[in-house]
C-alpha positions in Angstrom: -44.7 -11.6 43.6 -43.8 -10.2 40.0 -39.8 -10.0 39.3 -38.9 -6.1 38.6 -35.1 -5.7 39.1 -35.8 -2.0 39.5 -32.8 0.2 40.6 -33.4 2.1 43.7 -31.6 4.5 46.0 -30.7 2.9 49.6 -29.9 3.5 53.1 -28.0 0.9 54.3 -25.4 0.3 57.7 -23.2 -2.3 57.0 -21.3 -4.6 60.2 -17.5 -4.4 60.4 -17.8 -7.8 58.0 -19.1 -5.6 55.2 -22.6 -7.0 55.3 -25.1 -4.5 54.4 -28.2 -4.1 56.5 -31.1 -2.2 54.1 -33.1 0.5 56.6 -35.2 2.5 54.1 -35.2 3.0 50.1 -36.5 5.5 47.3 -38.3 4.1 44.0 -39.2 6.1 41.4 -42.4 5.4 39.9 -44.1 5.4 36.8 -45.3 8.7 36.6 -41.9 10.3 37.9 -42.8 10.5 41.5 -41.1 9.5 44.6 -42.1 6.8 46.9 -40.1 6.3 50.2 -40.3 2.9 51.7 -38.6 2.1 55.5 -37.8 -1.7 55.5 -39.4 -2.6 58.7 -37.8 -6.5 59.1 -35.2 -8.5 57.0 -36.8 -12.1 57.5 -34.1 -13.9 55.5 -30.7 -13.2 53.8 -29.1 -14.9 51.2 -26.6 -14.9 48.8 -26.6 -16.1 45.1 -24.0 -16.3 42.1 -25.8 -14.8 39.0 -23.6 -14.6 35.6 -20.6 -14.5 38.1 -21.9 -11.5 40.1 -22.1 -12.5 43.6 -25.5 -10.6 45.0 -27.1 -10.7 48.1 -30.9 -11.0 48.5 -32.5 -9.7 51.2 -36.5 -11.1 52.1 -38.3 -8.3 53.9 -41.6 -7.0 54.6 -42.9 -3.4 55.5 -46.1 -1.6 56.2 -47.0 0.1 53.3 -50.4 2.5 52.5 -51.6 0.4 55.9 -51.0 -3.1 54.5 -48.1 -5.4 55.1 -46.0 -5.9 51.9 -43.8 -9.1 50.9 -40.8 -7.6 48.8 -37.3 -8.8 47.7 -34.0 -6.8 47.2 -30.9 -7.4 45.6 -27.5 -5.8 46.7 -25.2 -6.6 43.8 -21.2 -6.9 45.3 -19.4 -5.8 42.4 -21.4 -2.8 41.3 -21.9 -2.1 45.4 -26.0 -1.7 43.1 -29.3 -2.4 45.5 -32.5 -3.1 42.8 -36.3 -4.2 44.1 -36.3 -7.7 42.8 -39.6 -9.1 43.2 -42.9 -6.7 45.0 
């Protein structure tokens, strides 16, 4: 996996504890189009202290163009920011 930290748009439920659960994101690619990814399992969830920004990163894998895709995303606290960390 290649590190990115690539702002994307997300839809997200989050419990009553304020822990977000990811269910599908847009990217924005290169050439200014729209890709629309539905996260199909969260396998892990941690968190991490980066620069003194508590972020949340989220291991997940979904079916995408047919083949299934190792990804990770970030959820920064502070910001309340999601980024594609590592594809």
């Amino acid at each position: 996996m290649r590190i990115l930290m690539q702002p994307i748009d997300m839809i997200a439920w989050f419990t009553r504890e304020g822990i977000p659960n990811p269910i599908r994101y847009k990217l924005t690619s290169d050439d200014t189009s729209n890709i629309v990814v539905k996260v199909d399992r969260v396998i892990t969830r941690s968190e991490e202290k980066l620069a003194g920004n508590r972020m949340l990163i989220f291991r997940c894998q979904s079916e995408i163009n047919g083949l299934l895709k190792l990804y990770e995303l970030k959820y920064e606290l502070s910001t309340c920011k999601w980024y594609l960390h590592k594809a």
